[in-house]
N, CA, C and O atoms as a Tripos MOL2 file, in Angstrom:
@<TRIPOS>MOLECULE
protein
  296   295    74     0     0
PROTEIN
NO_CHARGES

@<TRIPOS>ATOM
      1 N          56.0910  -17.1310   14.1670 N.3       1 UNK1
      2 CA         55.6400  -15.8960   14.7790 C.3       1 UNK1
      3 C          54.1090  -15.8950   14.7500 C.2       1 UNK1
      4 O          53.4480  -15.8690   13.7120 O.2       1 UNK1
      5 N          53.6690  -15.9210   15.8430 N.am      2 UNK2
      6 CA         51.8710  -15.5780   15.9120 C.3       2 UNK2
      7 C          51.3170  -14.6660   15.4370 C.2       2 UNK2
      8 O          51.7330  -13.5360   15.6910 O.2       2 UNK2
      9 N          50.1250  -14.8640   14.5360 N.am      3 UNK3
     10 CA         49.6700  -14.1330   13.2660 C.3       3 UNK3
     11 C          48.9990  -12.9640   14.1430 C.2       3 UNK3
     12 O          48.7050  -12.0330   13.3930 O.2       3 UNK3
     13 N          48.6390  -12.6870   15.5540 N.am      4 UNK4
     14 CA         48.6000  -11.4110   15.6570 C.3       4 UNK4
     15 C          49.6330  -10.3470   15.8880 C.2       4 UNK4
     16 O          49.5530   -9.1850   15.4880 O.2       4 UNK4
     17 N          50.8220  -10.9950   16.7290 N.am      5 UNK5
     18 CA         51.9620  -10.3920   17.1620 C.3       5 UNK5
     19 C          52.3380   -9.5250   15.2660 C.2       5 UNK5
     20 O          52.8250   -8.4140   15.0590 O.2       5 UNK5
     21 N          51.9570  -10.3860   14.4100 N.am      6 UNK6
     22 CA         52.5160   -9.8690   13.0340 C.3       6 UNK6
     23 C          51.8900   -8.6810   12.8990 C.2       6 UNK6
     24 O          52.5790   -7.6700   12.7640 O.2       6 UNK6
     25 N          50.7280   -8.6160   12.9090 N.am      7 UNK7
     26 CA         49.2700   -7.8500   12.7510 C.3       7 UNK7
     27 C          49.6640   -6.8610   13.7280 C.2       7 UNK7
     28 O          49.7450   -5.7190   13.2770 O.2       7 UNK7
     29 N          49.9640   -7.0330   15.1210 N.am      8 UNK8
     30 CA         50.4800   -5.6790   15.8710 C.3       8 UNK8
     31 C          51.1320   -4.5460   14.5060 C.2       8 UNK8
     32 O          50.7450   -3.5630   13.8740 O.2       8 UNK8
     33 N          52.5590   -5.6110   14.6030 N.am      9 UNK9
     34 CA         53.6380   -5.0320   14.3190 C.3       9 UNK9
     35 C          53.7090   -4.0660   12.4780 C.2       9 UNK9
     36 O          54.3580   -3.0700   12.1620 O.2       9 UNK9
     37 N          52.8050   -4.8740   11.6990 N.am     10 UNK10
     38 CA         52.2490   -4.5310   10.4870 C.3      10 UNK10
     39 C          51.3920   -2.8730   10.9100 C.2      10 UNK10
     40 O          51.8840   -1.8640   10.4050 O.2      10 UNK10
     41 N          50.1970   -2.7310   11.7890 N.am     11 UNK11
     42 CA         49.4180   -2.1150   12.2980 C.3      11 UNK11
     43 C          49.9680   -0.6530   13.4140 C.2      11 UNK11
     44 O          49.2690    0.3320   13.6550 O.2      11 UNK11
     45 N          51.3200   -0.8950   13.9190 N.am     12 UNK12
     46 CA         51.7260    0.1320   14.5510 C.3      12 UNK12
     47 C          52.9000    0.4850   14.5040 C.2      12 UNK12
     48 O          53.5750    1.1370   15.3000 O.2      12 UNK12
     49 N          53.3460   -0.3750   12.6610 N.am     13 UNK13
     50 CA         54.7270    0.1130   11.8850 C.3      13 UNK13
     51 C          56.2530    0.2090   12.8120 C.2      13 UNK13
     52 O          57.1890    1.0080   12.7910 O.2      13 UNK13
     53 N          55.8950   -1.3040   13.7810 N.am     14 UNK14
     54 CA         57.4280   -1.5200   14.6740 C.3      14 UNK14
     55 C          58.1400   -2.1820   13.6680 C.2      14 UNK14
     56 O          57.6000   -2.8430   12.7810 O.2      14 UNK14
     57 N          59.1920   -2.0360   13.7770 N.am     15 UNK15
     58 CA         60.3550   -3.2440   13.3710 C.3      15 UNK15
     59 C          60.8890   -3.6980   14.2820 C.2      15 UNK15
     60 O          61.2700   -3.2930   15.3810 O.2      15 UNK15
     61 N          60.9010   -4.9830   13.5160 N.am     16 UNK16
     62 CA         60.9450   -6.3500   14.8490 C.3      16 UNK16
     63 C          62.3650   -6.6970   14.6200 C.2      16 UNK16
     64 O          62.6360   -6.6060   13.4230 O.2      16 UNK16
     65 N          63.2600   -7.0250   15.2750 N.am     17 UNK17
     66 CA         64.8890   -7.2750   15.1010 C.3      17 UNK17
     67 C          65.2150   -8.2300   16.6190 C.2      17 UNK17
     68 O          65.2020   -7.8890   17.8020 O.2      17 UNK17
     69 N          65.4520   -9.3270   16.0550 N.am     18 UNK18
     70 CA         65.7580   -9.7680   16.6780 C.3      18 UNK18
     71 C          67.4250  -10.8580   17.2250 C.2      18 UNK18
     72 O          67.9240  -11.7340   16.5180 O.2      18 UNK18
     73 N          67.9350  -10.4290   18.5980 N.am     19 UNK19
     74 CA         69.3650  -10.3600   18.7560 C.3      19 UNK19
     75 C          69.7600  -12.1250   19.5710 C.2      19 UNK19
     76 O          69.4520  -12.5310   20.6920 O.2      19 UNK19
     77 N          70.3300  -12.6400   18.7480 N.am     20 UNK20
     78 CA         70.8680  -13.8960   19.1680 C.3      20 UNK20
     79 C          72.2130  -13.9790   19.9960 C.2      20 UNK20
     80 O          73.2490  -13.5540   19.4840 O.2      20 UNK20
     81 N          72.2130  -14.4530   21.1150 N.am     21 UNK21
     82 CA         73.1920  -14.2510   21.4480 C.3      21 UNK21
     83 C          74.6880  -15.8050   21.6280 C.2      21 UNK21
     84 O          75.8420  -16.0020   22.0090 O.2      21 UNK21
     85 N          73.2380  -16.6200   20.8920 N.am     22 UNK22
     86 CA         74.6420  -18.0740   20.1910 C.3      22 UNK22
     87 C          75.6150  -17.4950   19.2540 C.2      22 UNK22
     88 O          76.7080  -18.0510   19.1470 O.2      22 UNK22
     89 N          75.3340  -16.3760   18.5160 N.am     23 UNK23
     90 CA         76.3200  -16.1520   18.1510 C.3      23 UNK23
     91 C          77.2650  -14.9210   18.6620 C.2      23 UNK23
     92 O          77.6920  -14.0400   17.9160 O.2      23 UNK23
     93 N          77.4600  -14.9930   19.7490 N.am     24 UNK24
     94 CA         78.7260  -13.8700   20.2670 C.3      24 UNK24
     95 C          78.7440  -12.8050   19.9100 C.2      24 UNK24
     96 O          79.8300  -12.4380   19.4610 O.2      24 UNK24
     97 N          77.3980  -11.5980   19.9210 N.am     25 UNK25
     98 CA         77.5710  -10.6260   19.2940 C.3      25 UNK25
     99 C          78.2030   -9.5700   20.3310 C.2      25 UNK25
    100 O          77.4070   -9.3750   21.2500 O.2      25 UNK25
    101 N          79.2080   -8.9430   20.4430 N.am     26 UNK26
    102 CA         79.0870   -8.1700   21.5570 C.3      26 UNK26
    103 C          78.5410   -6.6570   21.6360 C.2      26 UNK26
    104 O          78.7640   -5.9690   22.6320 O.2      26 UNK26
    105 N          77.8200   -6.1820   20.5420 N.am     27 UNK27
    106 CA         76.9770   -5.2720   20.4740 C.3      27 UNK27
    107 C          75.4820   -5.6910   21.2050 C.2      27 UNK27
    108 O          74.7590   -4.7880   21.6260 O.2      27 UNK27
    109 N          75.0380   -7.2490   21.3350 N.am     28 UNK28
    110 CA         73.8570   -7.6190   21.8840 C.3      28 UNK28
    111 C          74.4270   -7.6820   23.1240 C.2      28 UNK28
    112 O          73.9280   -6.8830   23.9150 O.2      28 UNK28
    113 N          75.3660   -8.4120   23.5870 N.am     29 UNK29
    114 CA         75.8660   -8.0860   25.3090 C.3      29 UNK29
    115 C          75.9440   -6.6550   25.9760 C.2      29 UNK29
    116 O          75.6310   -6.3350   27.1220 O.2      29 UNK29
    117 N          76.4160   -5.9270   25.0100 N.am     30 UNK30
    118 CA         76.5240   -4.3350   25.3570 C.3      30 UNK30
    119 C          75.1820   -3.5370   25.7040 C.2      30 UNK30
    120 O          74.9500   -2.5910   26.4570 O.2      30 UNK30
    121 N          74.3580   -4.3460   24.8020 N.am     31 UNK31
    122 CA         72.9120   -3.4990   24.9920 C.3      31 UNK31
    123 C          72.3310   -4.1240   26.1550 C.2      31 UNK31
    124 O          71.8410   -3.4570   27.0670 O.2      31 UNK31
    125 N          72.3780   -5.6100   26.1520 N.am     32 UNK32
    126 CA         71.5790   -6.1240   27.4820 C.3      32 UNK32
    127 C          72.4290   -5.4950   29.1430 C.2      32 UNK32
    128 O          71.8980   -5.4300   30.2520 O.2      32 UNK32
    129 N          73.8130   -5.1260   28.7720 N.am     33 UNK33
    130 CA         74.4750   -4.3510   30.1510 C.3      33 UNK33
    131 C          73.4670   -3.0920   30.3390 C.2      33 UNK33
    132 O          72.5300   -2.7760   31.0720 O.2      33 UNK33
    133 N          74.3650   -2.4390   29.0120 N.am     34 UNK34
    134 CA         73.0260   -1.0020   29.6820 C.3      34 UNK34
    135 C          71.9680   -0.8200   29.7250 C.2      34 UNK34
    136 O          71.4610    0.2980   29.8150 O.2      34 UNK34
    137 N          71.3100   -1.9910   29.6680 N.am     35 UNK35
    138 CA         70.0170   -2.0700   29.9900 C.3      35 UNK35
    139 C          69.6350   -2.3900   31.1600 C.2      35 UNK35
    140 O          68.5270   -2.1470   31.6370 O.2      35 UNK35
    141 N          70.7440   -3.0880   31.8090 N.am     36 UNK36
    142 CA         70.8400   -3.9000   33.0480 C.3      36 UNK36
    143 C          70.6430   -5.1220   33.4230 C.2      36 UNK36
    144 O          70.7840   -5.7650   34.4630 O.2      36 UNK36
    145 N          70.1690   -5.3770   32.0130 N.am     37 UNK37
    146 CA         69.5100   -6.9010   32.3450 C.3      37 UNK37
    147 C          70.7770   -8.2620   31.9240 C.2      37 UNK37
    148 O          71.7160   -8.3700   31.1350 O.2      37 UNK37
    149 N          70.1370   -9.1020   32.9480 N.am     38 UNK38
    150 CA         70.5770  -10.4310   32.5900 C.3      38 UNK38
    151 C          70.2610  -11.3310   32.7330 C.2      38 UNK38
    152 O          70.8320  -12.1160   33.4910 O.2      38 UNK38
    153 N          69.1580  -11.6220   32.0310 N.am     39 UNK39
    154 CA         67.8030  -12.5690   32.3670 C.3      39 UNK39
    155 C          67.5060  -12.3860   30.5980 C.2      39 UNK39
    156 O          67.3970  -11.4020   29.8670 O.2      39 UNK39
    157 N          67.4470  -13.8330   30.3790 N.am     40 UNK40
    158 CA         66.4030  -14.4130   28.9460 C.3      40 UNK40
    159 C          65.6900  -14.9070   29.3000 C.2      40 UNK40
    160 O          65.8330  -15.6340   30.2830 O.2      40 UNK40
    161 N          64.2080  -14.7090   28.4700 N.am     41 UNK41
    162 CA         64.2530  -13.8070   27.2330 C.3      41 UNK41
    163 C          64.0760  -12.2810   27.9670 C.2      41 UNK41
    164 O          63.6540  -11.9970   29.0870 O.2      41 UNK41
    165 N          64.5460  -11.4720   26.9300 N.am     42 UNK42
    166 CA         64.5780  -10.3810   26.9800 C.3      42 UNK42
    167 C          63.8650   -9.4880   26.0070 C.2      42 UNK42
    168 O          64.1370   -9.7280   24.8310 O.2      42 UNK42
    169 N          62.7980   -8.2670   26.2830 N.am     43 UNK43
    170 CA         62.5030   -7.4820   25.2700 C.3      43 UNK43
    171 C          62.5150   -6.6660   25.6510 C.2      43 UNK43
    172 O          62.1650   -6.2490   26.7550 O.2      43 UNK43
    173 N          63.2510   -5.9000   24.1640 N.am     44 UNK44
    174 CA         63.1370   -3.7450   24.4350 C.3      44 UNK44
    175 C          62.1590   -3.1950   23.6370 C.2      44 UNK44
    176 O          62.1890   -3.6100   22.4790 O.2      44 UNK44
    177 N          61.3440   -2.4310   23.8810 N.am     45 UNK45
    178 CA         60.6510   -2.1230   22.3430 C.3      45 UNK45
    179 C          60.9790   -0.2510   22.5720 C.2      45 UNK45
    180 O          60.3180    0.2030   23.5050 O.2      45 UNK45
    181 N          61.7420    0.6330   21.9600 N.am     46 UNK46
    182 CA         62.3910    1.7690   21.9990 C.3      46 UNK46
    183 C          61.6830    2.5000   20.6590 C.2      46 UNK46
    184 O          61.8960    2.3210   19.4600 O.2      46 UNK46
    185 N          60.6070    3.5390   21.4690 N.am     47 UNK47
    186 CA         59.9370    4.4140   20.8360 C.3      47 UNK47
    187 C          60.6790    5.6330   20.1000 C.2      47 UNK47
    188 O          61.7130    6.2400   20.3770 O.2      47 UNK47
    189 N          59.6110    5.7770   18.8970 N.am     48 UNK48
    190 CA         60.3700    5.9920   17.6720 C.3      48 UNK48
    191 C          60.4880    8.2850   18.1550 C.2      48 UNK48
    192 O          61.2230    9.0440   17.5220 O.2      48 UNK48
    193 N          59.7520    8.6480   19.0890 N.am     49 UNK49
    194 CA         59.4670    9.6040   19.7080 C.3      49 UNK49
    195 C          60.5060    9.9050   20.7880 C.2      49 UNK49
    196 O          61.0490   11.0050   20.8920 O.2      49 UNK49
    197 N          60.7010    9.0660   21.4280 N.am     50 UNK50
    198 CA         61.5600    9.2970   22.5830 C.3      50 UNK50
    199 C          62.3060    7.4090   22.7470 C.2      50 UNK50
    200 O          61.8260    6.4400   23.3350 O.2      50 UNK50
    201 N          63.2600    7.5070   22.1590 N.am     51 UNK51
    202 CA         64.0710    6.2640   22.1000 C.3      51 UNK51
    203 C          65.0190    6.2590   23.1350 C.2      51 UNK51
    204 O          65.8760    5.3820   23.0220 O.2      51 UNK51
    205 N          65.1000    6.9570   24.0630 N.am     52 UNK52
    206 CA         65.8880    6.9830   25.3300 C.3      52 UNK52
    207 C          65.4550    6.5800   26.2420 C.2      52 UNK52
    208 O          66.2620    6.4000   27.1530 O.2      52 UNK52
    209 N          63.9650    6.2150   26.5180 N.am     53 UNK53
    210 CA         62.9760    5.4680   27.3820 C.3      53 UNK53
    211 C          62.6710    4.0640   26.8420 C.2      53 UNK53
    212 O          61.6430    3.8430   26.2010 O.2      53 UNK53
    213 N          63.4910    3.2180   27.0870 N.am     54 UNK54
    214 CA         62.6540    2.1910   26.3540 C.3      54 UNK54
    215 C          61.9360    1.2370   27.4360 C.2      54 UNK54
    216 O          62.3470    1.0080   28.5740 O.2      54 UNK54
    217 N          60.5300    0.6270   26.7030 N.am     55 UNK55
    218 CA         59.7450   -0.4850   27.7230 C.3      55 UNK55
    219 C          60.4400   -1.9720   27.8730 C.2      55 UNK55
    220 O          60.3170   -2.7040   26.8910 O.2      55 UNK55
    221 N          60.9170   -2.3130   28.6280 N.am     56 UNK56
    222 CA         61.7580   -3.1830   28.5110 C.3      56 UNK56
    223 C          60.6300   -4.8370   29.2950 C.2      56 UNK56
    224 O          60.0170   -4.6160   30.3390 O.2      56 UNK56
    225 N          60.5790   -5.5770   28.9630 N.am     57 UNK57
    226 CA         59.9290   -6.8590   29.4120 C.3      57 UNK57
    227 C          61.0610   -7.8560   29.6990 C.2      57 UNK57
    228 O          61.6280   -8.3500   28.7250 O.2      57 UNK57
    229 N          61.4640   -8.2170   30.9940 N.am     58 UNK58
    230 CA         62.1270   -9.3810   31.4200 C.3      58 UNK58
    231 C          61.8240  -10.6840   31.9520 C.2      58 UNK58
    232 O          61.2090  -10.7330   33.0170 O.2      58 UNK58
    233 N          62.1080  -11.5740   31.4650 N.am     59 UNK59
    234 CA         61.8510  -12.9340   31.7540 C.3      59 UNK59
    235 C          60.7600  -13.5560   31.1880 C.2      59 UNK59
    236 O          61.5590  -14.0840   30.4140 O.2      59 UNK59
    237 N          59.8220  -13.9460   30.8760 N.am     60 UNK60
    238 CA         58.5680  -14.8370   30.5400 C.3      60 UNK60
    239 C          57.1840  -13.7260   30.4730 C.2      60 UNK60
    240 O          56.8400  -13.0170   31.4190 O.2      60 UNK60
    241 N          56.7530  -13.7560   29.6140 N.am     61 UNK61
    242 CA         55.6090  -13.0730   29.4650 C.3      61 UNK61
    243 C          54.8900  -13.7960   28.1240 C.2      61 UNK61
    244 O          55.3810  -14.4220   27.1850 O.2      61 UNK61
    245 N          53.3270  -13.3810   28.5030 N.am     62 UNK62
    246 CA         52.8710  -13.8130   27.5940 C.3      62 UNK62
    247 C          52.2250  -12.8540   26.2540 C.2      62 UNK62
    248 O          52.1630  -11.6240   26.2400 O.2      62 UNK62
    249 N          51.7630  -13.8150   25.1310 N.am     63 UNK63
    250 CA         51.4190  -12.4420   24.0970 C.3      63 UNK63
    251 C          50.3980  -11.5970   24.0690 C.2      63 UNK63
    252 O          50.2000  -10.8500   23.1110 O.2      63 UNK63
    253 N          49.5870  -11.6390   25.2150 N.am     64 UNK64
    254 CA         48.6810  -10.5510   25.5850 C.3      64 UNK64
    255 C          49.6180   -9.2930   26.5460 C.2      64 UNK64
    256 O          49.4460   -8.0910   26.3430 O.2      64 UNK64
    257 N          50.3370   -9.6860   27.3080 N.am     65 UNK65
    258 CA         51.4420   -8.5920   27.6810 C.3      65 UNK65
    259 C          52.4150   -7.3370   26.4850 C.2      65 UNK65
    260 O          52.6890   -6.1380   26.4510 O.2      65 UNK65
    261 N          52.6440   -8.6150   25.6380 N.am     66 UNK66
    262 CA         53.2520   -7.9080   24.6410 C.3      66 UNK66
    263 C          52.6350   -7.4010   23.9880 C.2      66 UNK66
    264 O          52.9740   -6.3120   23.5240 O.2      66 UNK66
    265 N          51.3640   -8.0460   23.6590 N.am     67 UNK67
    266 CA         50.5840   -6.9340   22.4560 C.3      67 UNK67
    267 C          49.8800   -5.4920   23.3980 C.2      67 UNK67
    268 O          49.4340   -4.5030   22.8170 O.2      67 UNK67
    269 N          49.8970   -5.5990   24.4730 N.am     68 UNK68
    270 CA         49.0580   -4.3490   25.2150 C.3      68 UNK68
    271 C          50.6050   -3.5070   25.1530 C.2      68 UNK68
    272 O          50.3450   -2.4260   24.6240 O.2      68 UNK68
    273 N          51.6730   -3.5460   25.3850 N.am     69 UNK69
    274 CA         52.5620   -3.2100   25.3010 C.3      69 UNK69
    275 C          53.0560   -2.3560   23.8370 C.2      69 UNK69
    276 O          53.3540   -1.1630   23.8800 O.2      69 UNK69
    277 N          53.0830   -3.0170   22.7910 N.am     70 UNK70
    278 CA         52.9090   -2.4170   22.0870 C.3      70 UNK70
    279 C          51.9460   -1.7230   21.1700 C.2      70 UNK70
    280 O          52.1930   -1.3020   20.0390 O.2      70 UNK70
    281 N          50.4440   -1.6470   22.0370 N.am     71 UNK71
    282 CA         49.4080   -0.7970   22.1550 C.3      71 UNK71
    283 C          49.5250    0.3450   22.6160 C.2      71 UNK71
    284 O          49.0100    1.2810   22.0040 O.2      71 UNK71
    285 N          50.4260    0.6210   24.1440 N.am     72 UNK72
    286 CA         51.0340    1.7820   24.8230 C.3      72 UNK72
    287 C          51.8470    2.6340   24.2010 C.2      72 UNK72
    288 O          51.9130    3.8630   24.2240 O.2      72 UNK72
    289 N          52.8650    1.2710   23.2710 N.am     73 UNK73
    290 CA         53.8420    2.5910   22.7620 C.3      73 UNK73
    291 C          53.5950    3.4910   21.6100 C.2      73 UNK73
    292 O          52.9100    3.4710   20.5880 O.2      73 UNK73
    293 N          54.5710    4.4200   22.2900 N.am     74 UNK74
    294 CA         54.8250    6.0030   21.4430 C.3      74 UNK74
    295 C          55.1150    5.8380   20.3940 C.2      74 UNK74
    296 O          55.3310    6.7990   19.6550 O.2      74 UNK74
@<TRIPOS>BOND
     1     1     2 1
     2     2     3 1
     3     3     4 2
     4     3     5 am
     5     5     6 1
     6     6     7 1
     7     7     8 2
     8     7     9 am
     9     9    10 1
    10    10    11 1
    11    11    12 2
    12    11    13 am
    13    13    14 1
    14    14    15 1
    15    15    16 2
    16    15    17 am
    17    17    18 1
    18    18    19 1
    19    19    20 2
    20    19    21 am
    21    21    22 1
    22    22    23 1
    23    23    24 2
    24    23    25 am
    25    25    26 1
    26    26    27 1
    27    27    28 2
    28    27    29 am
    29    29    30 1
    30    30    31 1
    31    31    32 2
    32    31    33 am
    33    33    34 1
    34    34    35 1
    35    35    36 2
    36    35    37 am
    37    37    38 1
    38    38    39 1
    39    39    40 2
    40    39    41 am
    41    41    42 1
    42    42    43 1
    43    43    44 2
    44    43    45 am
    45    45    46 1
    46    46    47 1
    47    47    48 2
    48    47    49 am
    49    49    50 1
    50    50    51 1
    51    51    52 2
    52    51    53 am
    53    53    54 1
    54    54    55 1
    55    55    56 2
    56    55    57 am
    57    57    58 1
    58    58    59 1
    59    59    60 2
    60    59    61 am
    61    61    62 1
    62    62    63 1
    63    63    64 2
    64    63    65 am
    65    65    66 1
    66    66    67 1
    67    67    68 2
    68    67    69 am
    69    69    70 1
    70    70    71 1
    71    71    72 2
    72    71    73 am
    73    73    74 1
    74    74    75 1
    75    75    76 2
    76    75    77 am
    77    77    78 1
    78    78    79 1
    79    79    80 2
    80    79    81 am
    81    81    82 1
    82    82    83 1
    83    83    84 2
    84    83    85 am
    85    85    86 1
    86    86    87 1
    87    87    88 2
    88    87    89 am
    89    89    90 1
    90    90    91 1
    91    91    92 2
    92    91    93 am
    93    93    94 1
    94    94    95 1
    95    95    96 2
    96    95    97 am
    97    97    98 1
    98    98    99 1
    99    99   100 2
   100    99   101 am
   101   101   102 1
   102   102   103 1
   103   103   104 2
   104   103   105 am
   105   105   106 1
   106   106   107 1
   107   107   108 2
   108   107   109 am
   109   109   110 1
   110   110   111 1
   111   111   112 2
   112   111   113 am
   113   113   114 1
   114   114   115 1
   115   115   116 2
   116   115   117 am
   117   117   118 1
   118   118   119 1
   119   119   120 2
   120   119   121 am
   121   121   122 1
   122   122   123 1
   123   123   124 2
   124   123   125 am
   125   125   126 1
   126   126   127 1
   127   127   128 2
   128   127   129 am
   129   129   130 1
   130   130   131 1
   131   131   132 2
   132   131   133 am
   133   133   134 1
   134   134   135 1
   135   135   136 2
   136   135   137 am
   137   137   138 1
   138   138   139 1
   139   139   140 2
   140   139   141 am
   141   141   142 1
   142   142   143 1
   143   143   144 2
   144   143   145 am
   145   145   146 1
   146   146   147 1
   147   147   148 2
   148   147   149 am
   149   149   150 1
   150   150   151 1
   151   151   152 2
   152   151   153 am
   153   153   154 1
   154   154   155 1
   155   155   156 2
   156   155   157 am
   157   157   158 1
   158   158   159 1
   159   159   160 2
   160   159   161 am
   161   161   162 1
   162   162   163 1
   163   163   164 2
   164   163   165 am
   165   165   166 1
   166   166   167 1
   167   167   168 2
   168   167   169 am
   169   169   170 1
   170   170   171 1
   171   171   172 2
   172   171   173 am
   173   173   174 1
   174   174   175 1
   175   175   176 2
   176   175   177 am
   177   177   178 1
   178   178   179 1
   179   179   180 2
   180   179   181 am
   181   181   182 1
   182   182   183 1
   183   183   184 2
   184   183   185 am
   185   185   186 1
   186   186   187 1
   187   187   188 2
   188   187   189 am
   189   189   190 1
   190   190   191 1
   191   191   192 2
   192   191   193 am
   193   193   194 1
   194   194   195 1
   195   195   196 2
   196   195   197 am
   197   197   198 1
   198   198   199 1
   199   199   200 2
   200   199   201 am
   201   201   202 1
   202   202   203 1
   203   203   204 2
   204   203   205 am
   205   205   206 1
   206   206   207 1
   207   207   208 2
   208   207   209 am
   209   209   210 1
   210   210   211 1
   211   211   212 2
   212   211   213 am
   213   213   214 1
   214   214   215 1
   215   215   216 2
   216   215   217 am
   217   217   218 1
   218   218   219 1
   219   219   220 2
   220   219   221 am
   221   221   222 1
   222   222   223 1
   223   223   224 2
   224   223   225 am
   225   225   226 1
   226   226   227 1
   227   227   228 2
   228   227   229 am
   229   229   230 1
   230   230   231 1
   231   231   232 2
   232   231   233 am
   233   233   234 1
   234   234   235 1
   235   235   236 2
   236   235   237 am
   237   237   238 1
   238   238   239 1
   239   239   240 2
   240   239   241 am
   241   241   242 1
   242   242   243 1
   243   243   244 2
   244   243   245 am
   245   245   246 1
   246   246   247 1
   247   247   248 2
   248   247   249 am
   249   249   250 1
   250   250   251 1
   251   251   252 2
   252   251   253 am
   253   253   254 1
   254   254   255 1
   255   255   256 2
   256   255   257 am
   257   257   258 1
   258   258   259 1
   259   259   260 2
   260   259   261 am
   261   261   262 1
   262   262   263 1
   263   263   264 2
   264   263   265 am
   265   265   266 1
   266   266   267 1
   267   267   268 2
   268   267   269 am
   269   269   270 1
   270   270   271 1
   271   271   272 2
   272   271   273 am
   273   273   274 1
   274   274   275 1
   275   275   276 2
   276   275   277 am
   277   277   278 1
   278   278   279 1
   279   279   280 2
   280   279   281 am
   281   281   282 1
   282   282   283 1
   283   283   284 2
   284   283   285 am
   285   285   286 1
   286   286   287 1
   287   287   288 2
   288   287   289 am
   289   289   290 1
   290   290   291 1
   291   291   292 2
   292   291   293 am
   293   293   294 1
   294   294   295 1
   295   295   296 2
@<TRIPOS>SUBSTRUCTURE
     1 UNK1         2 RESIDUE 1 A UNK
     2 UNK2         6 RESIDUE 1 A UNK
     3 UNK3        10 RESIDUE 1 A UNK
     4 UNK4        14 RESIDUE 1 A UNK
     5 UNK5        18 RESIDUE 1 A UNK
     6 UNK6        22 RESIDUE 1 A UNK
     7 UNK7        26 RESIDUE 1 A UNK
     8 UNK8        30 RESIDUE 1 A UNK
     9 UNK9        34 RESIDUE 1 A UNK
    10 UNK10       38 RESIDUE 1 A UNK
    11 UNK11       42 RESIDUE 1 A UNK
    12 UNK12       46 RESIDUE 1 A UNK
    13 UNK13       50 RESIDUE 1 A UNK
    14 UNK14       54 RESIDUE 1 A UNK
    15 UNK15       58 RESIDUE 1 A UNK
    16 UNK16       62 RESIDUE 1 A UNK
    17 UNK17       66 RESIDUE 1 A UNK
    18 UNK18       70 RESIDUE 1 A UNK
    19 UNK19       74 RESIDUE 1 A UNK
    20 UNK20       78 RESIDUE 1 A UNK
    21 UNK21       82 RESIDUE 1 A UNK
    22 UNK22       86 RESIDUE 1 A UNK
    23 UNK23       90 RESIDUE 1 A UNK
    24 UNK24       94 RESIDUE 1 A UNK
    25 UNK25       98 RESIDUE 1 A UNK
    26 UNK26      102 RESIDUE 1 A UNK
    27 UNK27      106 RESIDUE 1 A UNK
    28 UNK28      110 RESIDUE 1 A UNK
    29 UNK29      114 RESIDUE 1 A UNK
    30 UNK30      118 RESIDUE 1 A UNK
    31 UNK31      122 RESIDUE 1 A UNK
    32 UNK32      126 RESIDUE 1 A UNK
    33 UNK33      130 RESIDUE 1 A UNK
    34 UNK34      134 RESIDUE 1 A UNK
    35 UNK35      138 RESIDUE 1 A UNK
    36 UNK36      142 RESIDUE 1 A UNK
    37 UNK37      146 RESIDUE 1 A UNK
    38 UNK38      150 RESIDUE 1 A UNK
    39 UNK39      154 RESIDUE 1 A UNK
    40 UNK40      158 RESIDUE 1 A UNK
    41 UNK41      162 RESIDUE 1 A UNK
    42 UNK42      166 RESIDUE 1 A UNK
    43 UNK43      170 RESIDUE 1 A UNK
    44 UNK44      174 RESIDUE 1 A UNK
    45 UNK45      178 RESIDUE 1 A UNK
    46 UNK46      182 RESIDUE 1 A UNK
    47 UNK47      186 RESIDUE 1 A UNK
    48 UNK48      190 RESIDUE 1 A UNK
    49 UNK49      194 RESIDUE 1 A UNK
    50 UNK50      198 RESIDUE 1 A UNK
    51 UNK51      202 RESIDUE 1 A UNK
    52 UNK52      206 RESIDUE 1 A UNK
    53 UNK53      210 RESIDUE 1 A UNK
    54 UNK54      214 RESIDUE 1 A UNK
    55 UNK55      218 RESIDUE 1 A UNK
    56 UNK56      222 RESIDUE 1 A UNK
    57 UNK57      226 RESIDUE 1 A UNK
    58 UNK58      230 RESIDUE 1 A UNK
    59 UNK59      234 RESIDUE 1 A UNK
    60 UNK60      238 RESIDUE 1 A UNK
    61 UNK61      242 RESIDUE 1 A UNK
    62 UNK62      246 RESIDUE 1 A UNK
    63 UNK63      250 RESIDUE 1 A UNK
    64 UNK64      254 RESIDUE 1 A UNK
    65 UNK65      258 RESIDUE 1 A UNK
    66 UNK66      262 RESIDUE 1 A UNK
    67 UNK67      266 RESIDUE 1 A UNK
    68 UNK68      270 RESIDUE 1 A UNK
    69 UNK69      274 RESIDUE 1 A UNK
    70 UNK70      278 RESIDUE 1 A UNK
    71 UNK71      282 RESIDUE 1 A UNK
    72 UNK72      286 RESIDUE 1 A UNK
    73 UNK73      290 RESIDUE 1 A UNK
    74 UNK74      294 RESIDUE 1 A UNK
């Protein structure tokens, strides 16, 4: 994990969880449906304020996307 992505996440108190889907979870299939997506990689980051909006990032991005991203969130 890249020592700033840590430093975000340390700095704007996210928890990072992350969902594998080699192992057959079908709570991680369930979430990527209602999310709509079906494209890896996939990220949700679901604010701790309003967790019914979440910023969702699909397909390839890089870690200046993600860290402005979780600069935005609530």
């Amino acid at each position: 994990m890249d020592e700033a992505f840590k430093e975000k996440l340390k700095e704007k108190n996210i928890v990072f969880i992350k969902a594998d889907l080699t192992q057959n979870d079908p709570a991680v299939s369930e979430m990527l449906e209602r999310l709509g997506s079906q494209s890896l990689p996939f990220t949700v980051m679901f604010g701790a304020k309003d967790y019914t909006r979440p910023v969702v990032l699909r397909d390839l991005f890089g870690l200046e996307t993600l860290l402005k991203v979780m600069d935005e969130a609530k």
